[in-house]
DRENDO-1510 file (C-alpha; in Angstrom, 1 decimal, always signed):
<recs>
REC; n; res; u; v; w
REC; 1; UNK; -21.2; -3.9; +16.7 .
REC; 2; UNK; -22.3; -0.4; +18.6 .
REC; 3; UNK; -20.2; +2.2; +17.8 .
REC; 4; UNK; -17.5; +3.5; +19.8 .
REC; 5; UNK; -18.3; +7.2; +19.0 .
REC; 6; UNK; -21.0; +9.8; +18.8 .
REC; 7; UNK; -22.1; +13.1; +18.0 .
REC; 8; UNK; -22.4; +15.8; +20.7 .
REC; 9; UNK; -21.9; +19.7; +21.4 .
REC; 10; UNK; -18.6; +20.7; +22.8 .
REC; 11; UNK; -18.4; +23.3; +24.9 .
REC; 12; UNK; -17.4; +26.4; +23.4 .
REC; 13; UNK; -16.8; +24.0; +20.0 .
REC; 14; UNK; -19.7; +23.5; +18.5 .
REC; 15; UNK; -20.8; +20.0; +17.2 .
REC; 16; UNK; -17.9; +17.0; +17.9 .
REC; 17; UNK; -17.3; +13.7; +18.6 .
REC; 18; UNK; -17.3; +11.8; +21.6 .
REC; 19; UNK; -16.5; +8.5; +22.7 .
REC; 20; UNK; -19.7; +6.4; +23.4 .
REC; 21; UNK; -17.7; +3.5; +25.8 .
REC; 22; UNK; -14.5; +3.4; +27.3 .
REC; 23; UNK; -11.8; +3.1; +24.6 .
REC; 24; UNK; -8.3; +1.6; +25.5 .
REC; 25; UNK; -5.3; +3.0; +24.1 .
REC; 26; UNK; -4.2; +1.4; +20.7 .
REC; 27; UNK; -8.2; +0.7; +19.4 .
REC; 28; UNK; -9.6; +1.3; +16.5 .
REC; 29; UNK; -12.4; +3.7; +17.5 .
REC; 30; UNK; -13.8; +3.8; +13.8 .
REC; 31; UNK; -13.3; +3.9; +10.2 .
REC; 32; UNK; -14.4; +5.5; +7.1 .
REC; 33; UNK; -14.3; +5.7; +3.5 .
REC; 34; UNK; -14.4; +9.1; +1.9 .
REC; 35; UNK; -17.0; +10.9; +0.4 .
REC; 36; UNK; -14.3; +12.1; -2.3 .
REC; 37; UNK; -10.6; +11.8; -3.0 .
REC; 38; UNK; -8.2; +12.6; -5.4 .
REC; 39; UNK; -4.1; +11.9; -5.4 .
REC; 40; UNK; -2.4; +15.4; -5.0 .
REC; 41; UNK; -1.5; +16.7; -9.1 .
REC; 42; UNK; +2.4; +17.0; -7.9 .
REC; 43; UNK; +1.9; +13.1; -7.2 .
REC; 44; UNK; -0.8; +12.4; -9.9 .
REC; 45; UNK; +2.6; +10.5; -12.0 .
REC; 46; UNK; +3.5; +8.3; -9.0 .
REC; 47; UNK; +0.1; +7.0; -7.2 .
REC; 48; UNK; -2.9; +4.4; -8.6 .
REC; 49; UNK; -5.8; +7.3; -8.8 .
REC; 50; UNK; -8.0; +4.8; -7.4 .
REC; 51; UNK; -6.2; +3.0; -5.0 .
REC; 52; UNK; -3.7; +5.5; -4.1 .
REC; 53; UNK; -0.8; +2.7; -4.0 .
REC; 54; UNK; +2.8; +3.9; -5.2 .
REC; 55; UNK; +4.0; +2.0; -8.6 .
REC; 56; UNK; +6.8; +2.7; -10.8 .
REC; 57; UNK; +4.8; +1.9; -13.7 .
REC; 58; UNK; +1.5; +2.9; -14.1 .
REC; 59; UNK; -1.1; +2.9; -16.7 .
REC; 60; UNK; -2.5; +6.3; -18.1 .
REC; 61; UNK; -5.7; +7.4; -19.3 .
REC; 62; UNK; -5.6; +7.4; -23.1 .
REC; 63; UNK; -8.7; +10.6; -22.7 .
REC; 64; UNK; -7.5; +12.8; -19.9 .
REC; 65; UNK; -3.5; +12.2; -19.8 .
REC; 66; UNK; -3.9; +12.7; -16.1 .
REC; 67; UNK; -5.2; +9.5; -14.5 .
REC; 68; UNK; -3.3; +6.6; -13.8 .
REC; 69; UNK; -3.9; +3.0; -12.7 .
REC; 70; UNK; -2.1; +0.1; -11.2 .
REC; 71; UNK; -3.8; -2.0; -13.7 .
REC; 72; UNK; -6.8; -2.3; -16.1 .
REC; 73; UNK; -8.7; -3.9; -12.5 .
REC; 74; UNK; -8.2; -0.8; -10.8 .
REC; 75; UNK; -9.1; +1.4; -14.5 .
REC; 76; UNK; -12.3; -0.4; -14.5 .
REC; 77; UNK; -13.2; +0.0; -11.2 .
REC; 78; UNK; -12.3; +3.9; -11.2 .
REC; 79; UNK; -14.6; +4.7; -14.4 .
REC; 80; UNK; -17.7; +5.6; -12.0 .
REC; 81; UNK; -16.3; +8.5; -10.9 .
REC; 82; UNK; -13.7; +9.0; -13.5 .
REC; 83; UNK; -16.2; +9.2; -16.0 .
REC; 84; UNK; -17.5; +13.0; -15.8 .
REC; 85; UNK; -14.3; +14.2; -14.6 .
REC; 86; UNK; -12.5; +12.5; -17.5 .
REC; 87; UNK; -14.0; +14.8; -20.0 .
REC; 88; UNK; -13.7; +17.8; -17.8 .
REC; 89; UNK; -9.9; +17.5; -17.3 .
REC; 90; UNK; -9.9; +16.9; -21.3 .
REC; 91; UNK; -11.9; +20.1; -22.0 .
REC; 92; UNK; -8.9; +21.9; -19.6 .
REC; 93; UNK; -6.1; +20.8; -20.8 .
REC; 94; UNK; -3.2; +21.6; -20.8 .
REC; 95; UNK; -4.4; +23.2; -17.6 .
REC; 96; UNK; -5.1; +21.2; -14.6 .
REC; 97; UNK; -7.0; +22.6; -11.8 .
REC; 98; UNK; -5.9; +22.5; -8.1 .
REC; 99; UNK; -6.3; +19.7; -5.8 .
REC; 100; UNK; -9.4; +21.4; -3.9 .
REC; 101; UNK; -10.8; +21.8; -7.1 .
REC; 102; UNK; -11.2; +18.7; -8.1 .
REC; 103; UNK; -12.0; +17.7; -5.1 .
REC; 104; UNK; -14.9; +19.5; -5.1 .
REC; 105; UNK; -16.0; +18.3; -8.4 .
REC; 106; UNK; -15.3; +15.2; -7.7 .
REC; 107; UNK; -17.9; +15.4; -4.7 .
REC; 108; UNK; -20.5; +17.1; -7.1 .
REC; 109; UNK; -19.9; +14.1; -9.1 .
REC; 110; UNK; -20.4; +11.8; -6.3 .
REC; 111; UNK; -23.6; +13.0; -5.4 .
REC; 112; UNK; -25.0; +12.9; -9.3 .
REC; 113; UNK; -24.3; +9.2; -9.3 .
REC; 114; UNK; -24.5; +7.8; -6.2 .
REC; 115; UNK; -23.2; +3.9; -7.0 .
REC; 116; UNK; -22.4; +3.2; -3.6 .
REC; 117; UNK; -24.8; +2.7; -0.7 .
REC; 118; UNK; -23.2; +4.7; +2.2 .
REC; 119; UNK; -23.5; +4.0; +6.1 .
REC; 120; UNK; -25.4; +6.9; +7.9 .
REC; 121; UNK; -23.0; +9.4; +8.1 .
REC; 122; UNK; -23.1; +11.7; +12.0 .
REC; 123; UNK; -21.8; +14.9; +9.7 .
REC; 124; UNK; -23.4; +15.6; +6.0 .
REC; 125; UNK; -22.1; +18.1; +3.1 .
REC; 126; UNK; -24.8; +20.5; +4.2 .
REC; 127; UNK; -23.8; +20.6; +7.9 .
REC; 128; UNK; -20.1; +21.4; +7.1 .
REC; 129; UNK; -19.0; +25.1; +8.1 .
REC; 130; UNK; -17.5; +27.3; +5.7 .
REC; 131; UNK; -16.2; +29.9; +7.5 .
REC; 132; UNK; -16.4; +32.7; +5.0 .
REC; 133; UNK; -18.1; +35.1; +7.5 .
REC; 134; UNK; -14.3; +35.0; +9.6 .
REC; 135; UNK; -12.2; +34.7; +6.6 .
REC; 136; UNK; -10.2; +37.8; +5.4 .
REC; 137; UNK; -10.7; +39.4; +2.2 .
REC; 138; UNK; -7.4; +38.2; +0.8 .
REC; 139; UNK; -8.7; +34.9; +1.8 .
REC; 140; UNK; -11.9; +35.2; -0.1 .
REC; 141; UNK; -10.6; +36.7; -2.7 .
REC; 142; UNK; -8.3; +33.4; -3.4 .
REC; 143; UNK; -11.1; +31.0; -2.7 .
REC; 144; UNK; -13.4; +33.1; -5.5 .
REC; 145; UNK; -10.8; +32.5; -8.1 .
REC; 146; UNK; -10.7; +28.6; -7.3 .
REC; 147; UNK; -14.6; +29.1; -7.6 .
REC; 148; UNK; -14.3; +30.4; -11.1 .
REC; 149; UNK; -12.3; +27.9; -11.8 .
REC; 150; UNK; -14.9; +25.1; -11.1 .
REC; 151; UNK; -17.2; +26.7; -12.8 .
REC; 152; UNK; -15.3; +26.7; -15.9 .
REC; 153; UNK; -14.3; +23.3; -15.2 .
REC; 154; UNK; -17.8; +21.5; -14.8 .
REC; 155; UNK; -19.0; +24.0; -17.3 .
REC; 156; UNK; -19.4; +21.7; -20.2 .
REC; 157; UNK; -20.6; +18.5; -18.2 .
REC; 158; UNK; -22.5; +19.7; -15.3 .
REC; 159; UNK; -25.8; +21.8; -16.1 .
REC; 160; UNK; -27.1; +23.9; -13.6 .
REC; 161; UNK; -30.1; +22.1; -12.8 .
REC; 162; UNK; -28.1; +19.0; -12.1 .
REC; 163; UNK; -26.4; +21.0; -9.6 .
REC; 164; UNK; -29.2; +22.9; -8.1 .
REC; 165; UNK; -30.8; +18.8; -7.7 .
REC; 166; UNK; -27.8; +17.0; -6.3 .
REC; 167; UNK; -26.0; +19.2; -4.0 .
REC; 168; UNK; -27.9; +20.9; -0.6 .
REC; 169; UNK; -28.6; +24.3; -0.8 .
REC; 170; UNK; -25.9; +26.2; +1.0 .
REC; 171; UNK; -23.3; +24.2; -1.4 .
REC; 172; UNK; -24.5; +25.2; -4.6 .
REC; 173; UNK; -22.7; +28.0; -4.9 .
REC; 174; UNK; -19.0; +27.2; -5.6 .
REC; 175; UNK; -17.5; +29.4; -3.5 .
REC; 176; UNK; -19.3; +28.0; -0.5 .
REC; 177; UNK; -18.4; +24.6; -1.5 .
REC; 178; UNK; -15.2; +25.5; -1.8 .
REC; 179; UNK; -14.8; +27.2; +0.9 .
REC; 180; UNK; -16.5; +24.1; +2.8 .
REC; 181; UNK; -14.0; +21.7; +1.4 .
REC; 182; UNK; -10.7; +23.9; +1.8 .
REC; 183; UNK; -11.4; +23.7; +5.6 .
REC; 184; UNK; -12.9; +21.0; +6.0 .
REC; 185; UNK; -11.1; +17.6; +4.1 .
REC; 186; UNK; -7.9; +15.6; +5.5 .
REC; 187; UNK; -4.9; +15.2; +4.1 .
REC; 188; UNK; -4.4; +11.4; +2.7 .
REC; 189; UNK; -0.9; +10.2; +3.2 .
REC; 190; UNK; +0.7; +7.1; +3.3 .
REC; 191; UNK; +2.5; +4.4; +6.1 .
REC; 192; UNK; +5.7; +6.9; +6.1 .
REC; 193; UNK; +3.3; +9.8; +6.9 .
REC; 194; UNK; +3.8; +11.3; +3.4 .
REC; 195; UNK; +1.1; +13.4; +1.5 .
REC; 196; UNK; -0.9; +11.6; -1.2 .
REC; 197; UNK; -4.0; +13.4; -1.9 .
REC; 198; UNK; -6.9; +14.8; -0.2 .
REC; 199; UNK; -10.3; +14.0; +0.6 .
REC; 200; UNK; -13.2; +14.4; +2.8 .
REC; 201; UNK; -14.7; +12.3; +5.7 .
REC; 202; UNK; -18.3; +13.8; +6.4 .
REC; 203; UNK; -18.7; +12.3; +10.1 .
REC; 204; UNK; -14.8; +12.4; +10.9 .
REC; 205; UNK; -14.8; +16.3; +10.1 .
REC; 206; UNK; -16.3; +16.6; +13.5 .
REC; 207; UNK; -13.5; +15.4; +15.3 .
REC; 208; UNK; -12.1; +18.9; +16.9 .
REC; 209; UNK; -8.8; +19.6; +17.7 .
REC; 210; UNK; -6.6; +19.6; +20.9 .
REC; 211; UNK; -3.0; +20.0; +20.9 .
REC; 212; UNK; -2.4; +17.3; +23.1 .
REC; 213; UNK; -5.0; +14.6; +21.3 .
REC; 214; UNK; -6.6; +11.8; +22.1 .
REC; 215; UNK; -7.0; +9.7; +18.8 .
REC; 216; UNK; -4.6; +10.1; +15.5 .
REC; 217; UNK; -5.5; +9.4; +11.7 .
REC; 218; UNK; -4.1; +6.6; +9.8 .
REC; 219; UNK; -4.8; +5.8; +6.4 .
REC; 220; UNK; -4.8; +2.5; +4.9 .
REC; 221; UNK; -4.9; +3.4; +0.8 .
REC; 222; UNK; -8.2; +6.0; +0.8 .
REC; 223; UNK; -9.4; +4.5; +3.9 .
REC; 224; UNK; -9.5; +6.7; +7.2 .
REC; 225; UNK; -8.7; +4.8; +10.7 .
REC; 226; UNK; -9.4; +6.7; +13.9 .
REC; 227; UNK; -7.0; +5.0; +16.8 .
REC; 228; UNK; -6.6; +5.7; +20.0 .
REC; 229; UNK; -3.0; +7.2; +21.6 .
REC; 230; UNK; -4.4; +6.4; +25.0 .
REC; 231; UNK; -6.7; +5.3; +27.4 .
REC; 232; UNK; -10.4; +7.3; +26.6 .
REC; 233; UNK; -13.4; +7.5; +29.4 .
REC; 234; UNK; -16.8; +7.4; +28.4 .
REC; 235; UNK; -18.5; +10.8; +26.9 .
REC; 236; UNK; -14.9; +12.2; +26.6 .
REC; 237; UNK; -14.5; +14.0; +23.5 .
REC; 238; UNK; -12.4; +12.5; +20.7 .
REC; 239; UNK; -9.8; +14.9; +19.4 .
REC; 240; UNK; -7.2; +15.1; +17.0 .
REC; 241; UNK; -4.3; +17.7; +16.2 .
REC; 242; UNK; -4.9; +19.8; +13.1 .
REC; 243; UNK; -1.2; +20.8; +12.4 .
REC; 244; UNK; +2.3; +20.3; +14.1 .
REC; 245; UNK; +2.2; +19.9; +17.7 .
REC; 246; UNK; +5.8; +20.2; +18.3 .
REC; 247; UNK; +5.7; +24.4; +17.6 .
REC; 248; UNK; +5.6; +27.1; +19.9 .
REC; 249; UNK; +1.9; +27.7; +21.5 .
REC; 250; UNK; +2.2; +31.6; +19.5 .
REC; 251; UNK; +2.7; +29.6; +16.5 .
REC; 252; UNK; +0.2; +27.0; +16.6 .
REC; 253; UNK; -2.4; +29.5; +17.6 .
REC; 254; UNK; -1.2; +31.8; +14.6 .
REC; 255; UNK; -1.3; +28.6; +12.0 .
REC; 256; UNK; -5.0; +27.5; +13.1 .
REC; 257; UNK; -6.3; +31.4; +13.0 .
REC; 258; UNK; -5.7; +31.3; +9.7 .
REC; 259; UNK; -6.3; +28.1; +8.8 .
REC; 260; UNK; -9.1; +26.9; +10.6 .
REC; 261; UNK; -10.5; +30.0; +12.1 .
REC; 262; UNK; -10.7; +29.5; +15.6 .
REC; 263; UNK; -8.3; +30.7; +18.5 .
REC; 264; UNK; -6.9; +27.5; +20.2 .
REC; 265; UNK; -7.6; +27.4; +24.3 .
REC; 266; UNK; -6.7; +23.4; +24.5 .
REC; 267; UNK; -5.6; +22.7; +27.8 .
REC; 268; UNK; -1.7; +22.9; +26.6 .
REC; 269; UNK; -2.1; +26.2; +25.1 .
REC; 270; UNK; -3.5; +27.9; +28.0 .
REC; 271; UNK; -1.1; +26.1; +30.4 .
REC; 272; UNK; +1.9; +27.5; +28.6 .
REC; 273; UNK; +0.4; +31.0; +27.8 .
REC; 274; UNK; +0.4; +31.2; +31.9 .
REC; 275; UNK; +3.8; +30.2; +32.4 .
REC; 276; UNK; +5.0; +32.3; +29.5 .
</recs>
């Protein structure tokens, strides 16, 4: 089937998405699996780890004390990528890092074993912005600390080398990949639009946003489902909305400044700005 979307530069954006054919409202324009995910830790007691379904009992890891699992099906299928990070949350305890840290090591982990063959992706690791150049120093200074904290985390299971030979350049230094990751992976949440966990979605982090959107994310356990919320022409950019549409236009602009490091001039934004 030909896809629906494709890869283009927006004007005054940057790189984006597009749609490749008309799209009518309700489609499915296209879905993805992430490159990495991991259930939020305030949820971490609540959620399968690997197919982030909600179960009132779950089974724990015997190693780590952290990950849990619908059933020994899901265990087993989860030990690829739980493996490394496994013994790294057991060399931390009783600490346990933040969510975008183990995000990120779960994407370094990823890319040392690669057990799954992945569809060409529009967007790769290396092509993701990190916005440090715009980011204040307060900013910086918080992303550094997560930094040193993967460091310390993947200290004892992830050599330098390995790192230096799995991840492209401008993300081997963890505070770039942090940095990457922090502004660049979704929010996972569930049918009731509740927060499960985070990951990233290489080509679908090219989606831009517009206060008034075009397509909205739904997530079916991990998996990401672009859809469209109404009719879309040809070579019209595909957008979704970042944060809360329903604030004022001083607000919104304020929360994706900080955030995402851009100044929002959406059609909606700049209407009301005008009539303010």
């Amino acid at each position: 089937m030909a896809p629906k979307l494709e890869r283009f530069v927006s004007p005054g954006k940057g790189d984006g998405l597009r749609a490749a054919a008309r799209i009518q409202r309700g489609e499915l324009v296209h879905s993805a699996e992430p490159l990495a995910c991991c259930v939020s830790n305030k949820l971490s007691r609540h959620f399968c780890h690997h197919c982030f379904s909600r179960q009132e009992t779950l089974l724990r890891c015997s190693q780590c004390k952290m990950a849990r699992y619908c059933n020994t099906t899901c265990q087993k299928q989860a030990w690829i990528g739980h493996k490394r990070e496994c013994k790294c949350l057991k060399n931390l305890l009783p600490r346990i890092p933040t969510d975008s840290v183990r995000l990120a090591a779960r994407i370094i982990f990823g890319l040392l074993n690669p057990s799954q063959s992945r569809s060409e992706e529009l967007f790769t690791l290396e092509d993701h912005e990190s916005h440090l150049s715009s980011m204040s120093e307060q900013k910086k200074q918080g992303l550094s600390q997560l930094a040193s904290v993967l460091e310390l985390y993947l200290q004892q299971e992830v050599s330098d080398l390995e790192v230096t030979s799995a991840l492209p350049p401008s993300c081997q230094e963890p505070l770039s990949l942090i940095a990457k990751v922090t502004c660049n992976c979704f929010t996972i949440s569930d049918g009731e639009l509740q927060e499960i966990g985070v990951g990233l979605y290489p080509s679908l982090s090219l989606l831009n946003h517009d206060c008034r959107p075009n397509c909205v994310m739904v997530f079916v356990g991990t998996k990401l489902h672009l859809r469209a919320v109404r009719d879309i022409n040809p070579e019209e950019e595909l957008t979704i909305s970042y944060i809360e549409t329903l604030s004022l236009t001083e607000d919104r602009r304020i929360q994706l400044e900080d955030q995402y490091h851009f100044a929002c001039h959406c059609q909606l934004c700049d209407s009301q700005e005008k009539t303010d």
